[in-house]
Steps between C-alpha positions, in 0.01 A plus 500: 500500500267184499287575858596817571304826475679692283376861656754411778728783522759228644508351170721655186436317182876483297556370170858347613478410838892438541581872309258655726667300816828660383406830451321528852815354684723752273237803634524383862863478451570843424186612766737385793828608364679176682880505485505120289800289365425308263709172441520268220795238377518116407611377779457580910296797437231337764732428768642844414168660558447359800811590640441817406211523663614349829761762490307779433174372740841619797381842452230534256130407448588272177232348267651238281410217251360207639629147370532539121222727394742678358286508118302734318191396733745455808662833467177732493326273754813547782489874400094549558637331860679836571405748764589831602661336831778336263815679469650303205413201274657263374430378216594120291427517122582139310480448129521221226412747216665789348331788599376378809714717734455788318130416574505517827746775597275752288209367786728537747730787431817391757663774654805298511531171361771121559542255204619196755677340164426379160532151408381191264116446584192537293692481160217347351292807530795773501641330195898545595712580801535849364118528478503446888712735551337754271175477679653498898703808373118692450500538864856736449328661204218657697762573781730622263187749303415614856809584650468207787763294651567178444728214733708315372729202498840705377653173423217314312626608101134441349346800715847727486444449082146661495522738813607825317371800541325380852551677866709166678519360830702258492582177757766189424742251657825669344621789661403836321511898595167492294315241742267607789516159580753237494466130647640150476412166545629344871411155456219285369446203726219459420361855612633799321702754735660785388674839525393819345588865596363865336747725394722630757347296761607200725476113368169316633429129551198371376363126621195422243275282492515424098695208312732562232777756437356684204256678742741739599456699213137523610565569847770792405225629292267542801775615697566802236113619483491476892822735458302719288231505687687616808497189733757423746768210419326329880167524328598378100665195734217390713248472211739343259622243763128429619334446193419122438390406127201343425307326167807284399780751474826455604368306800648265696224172627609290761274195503579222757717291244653799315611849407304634204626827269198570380515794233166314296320823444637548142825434265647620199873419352636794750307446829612077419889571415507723875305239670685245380830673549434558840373164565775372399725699760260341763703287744272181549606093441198395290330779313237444228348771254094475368494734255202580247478647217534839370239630359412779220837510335389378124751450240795526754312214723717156396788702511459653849411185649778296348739777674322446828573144506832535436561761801298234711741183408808703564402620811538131703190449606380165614162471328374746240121495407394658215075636467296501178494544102782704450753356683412140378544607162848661629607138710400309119884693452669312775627133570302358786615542887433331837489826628291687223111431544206652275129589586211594306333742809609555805240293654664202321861611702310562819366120485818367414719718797228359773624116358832612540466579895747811433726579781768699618520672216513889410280542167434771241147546386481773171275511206267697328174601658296286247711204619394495855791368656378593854268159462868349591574622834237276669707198381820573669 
């Protein structure tokens, strides 16, 4: 309080500034009484949210999470942003910590809740695979103590395993009586388009504007809530069709010399397999991979990245370039290739690509946030 006049009735003097921020966005919270979902999951559960949100925003006043503030300072601040003009919320909660969803849905108190997926990120701080899944799965155990729904994938077998007990909505790509919503992948080339329908309904065609065939999963998921929530199939359609990514996911760049997939935003062993996967079902003549490292996975690190490469060299690409520490350590593994190049930063890669005069290629750009493998796309 250095310079101010501590009489000011504006001012409240806190001995934990962050506990107090918390409480005050719990207490506005439950002033408004906003219908919120709250969403959480390794993998998509941005995109997710902002699908949601697009869908939703057809009918409904919708506040949502902006970016990635989606911590234990981003989750009270987005909630202080609600008004009594918004009909629902929606709400992104991320974690690298046990404990850290369970956190955040006791600020936020979801009347229904989404885990998008769970999958191998963060291991350094969650300790295990299971310990991911143990801390997502918080976000079911206040749903499940408070009689809320959740939706979910029917088909993923990590959320069927610790979904008992909860009030389901469920979505998928095999058909099911139990589905609201049921959808498949058209084609991929390169945009996703797909077919969903809700139960007892009529097949829809959806042209979207996101790369890669494991977003249908997130898409269905929007579909479903906009079910629930009582929008028309014309309406779930338009937004999900019109929505155009943004900050590096699932994007596709087309610079005057090439096509870019840029998905640079983050990675982890799961979000690289599906990119890679689907990159690899990409119809192009010369495609090239730059992919960074993945961060925050301790122990498990070398052994992760070792498993990446390997997807990548089976996957015929014509030039593979590997980003920082980790995956150096991984290549020290591998016999040398004409194909196979290493970089310390993604600076270094970006300087080398510009010598290369890249062209007429289509290129996949993923790493880790730390590894900044945006700095790339002004080379090619």
């Amino acid at each position: 309080l250095i310079g101010c006049d501590e009489a000011d009735e504006r001012i409240i003097k806190t001995d934990d500034v962050l506990t107090t921020l918390q409480q005050l966005a719990h207490h506005h919270r439950k002033q408004l009484g906003t219908r919120i979902i709250g969403i959480t999951g390794t993998n998509g559960k941005t995109t997710t949210k902002e699908l949601i949100a697009a869908v939703l925003a057809e009918k409904y006043n919708v506040l949502y999470t902006q970016g990635n503030l989606n911590n234990h300072i981003g989750v009270p601040k987005t909630l202080l942003q609600l008004t009594a003009e918004h009909d629902i919320a929606v709400i992104e909660m991320g974690a690298n910590h046990p404990g850290e969803i369970k956190t955040l849905v006791d600020i936020v108190e979801p009347d229904c809740g989404l885990i998008t997926n769970v999958g191998r990120a963060h291991l350094g701080g969650f300790g295990s695979f299971e310990g991911v899944v143990r801390t997502k799965g918080e976000l079911y155990d206040y749903l499940r103590n408070n009689s809320a729904t959740a939706f979910i994938h029917a088909e993923n077998q990590y959320l069927k395993a610790i979904a008992d007990g909860l009030t389901l909505v469920k979505y998928g790509t095999q058909p099911d009586a139990e589905l609201l919503v049921c959808g498949g992948v058209r084609e991929c080339a390169p945009f996703l388009s797909f077919t969903w329908r809700r139960k007892g309904g009529a097949d829809n065609l959806v042209n979207t504007k996101l790369i890669g065939d494991y977003n249908i999963y997130n898409m269905l998921a929007a579909a479903t809530i906009g079910v629930s929530y009582a929008l028309s199939d014309e309406q779930i359609c338009h937004a999900l069709a019109t929505y155009t990514p943004s900050n590096n996911r699932s994007q596709l760049t087309v610079t005057e010399r090439n096509r870019l997939v840029v998905d640079a935003y983050n990675a982890n062993p799961t979000s690289m397999d599906a990119a890679l996967t689907n990159f690899a079902n990409v119809e192009a003549p010369v495609k090239i991979a730059l992919l960074g490292d993945m961060l925050e996975l301790g122990e498990e690190s070398f052994a992760e990245h070792v498993t990446v490469i390997n997807k990548a060299l089976a996957s015929g690409l014509s030039t593979i370039c590997f980003v920082g520490a980790e995956f150096g350590k991984a290549l020290e593994d591998f016999p040398a290739a004409d194909n196979v190049k290493w970089f310390a930063n993604s600076q270094l890669l970006a300087d080398w690509l510009a010598e290369q005069n890249v062209s007429g290629a289509t290129v996949l750009v993923k790493g880790s946030r730390g590894t900044r493998m945006e700095k790339t796309i002004q080379a090619l």
